[in-house]
C-alpha positions in Angstrom: -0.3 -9.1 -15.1 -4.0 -8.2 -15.0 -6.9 -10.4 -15.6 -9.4 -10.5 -18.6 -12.8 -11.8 -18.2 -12.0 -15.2 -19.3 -10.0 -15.3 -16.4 -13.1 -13.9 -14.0 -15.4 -16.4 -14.8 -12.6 -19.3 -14.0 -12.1 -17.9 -10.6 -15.7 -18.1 -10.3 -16.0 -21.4 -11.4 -13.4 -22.5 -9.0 -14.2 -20.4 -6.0 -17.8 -19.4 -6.0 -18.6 -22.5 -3.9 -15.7 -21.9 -1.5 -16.3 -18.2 -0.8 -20.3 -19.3 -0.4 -19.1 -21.6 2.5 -16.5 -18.5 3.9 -19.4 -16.3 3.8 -22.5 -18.6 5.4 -19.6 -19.6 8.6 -19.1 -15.7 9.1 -22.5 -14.5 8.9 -24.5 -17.0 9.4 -27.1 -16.4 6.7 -27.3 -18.1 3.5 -28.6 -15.7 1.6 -26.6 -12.5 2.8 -23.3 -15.1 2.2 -24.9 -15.4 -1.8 -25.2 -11.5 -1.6 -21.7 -11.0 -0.2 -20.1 -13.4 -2.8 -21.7 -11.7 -5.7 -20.1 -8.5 -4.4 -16.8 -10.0 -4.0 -16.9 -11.1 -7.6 -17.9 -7.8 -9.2 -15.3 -5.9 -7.1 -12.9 -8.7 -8.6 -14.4 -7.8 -11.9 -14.3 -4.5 -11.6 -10.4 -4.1 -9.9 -9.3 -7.1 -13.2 -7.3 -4.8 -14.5 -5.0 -3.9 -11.2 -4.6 -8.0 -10.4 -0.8 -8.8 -10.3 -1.2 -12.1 -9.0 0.7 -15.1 -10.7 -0.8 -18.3 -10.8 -4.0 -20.0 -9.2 -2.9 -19.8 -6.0 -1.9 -15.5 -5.6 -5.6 -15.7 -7.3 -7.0 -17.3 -4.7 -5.6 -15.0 -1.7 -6.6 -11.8 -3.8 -10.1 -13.3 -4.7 -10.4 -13.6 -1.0 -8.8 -10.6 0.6 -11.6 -9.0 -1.4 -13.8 -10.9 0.0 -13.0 -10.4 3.5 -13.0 -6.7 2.9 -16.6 -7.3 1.1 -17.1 -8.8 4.9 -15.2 -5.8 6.9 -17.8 -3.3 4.8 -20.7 -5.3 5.2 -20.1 -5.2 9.2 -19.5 -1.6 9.3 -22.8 -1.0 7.1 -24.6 -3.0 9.7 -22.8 -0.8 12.7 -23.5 2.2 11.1 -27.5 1.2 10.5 -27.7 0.5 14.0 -26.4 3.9 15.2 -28.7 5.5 12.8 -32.0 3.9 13.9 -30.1 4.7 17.5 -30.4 8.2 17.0 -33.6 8.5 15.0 -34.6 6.6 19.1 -36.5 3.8 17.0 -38.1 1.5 19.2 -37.1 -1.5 16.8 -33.2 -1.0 18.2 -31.9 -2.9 21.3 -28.6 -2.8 22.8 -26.3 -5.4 21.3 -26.2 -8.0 24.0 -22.7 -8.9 25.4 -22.4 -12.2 22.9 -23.2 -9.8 20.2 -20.1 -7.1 21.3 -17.9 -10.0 21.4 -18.7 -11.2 17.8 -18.0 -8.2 16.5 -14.6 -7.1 18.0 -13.5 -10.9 16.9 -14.4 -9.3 13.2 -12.7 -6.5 14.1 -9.5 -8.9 15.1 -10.1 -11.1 12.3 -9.7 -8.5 9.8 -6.4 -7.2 10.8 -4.9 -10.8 11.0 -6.4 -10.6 7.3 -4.4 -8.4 6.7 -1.4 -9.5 8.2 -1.8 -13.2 6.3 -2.6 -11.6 2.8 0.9 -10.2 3.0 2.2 -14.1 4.6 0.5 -15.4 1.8 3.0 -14.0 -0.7 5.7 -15.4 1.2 4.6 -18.9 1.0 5.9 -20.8 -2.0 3.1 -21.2 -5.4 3.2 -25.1 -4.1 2.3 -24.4 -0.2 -0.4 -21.9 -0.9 -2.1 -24.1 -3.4 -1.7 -27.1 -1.0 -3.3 -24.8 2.1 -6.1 -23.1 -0.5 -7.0 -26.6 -0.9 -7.2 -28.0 2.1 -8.0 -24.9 4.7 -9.9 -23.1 2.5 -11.7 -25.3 0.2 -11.8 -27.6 3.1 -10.8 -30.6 0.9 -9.1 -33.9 2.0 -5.7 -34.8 2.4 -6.3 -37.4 -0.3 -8.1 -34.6 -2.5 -5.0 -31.8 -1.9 -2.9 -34.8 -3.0 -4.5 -35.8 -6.2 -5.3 -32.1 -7.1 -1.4 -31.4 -7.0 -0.6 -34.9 -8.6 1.5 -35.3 -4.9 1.4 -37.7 -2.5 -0.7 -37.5 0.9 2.1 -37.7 2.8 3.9 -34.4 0.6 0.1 -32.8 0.4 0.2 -33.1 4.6 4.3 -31.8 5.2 3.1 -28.5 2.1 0.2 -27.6 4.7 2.5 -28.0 7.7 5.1 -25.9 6.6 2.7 -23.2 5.0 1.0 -23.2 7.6 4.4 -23.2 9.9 5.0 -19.8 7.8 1.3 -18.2 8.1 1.8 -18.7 11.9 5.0 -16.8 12.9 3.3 -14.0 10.5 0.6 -13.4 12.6 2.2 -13.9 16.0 3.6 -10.7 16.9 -0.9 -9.6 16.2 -1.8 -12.7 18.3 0.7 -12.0 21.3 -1.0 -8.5 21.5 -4.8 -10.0 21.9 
């Protein structure tokens, strides 16, 4: 079931914001998040055709496994323009600094448990994964996941919990190896 243009320029209307926000708490630059979010959407645009998601929710996780590959390329872009002004012995390179090492093999890290949760995702029933798009990553309220869903808090809170219940034992063998 691919997805025609129409259908693009929801998902940007819904999600732009959100993958802004995903962006700006990874990289920490507003305007690279704006640059990286543009990407995302014309890969999205571009791979339309090859979407089999079903409903708002399988959307969502493919809108943003593209994303964080848009992430995982812009990092090794970055890596691979530091080597090169490495060897060209540029006096503008430094060292990264041991904070900086660290950042990075947590991207590294973060990308395969990516990986790992785009395939949990699936799993998870159309109801929890629009319940924990919502909250986790829209970062919406309770109250907000509830009224969004026409559900109350109370179900809004136990659809997280359990999603989240399922995400969890997906990405534990991956955690219990770090």
């Amino acid at each position: 079931m691919s997805l025609d243009s129409k259908a693009i320029l929801e998902m940007y209307d819904r999600h732009a914001r959100g993958l802004v926000g995903y962006f700006t708490r990874r990289v920490h630059d507003p305007d690279l998040a704006v640059e990286l979010m543009s990407e995302t959407f014309l890969a999205a645009f571009t791979a339309r055709r090859e979407c089999r998601a079903r409903g708002q929710a399988q959307r969502a996780a493919w809108l943003y496994r593209i994303a964080a590959n848009k992430l995982a390329e812009h990092a090794r872009r970055a890596a691979s323009e530091r080597r090169a002004l490495q060897r060209l012995g540029s006096e503008l390179t430094r060292p990264a600094t041991e904070a900086e090492a660290q950042y990075i093999e947590r991207l590294a890290e973060e990308a395969d448990l990516r990986g790992l949760l785009g395939g949990a995702v699936a799993a998870l029933s159309e109801e929890q994964a629009k319940a924990i798009l919502s909250r986790v990553l829209l970062e919406r309220s309770y109250s907000e996941v509830a009224a969004e869903l026409g559900i109350s808090e109370q179900a809004a809170r136990a659809r997280v919990s359990r999603g989240l219940q399922v995400l969890r034992r997906a990405i534990a063998p991956a955690r219990e190896g770090t």
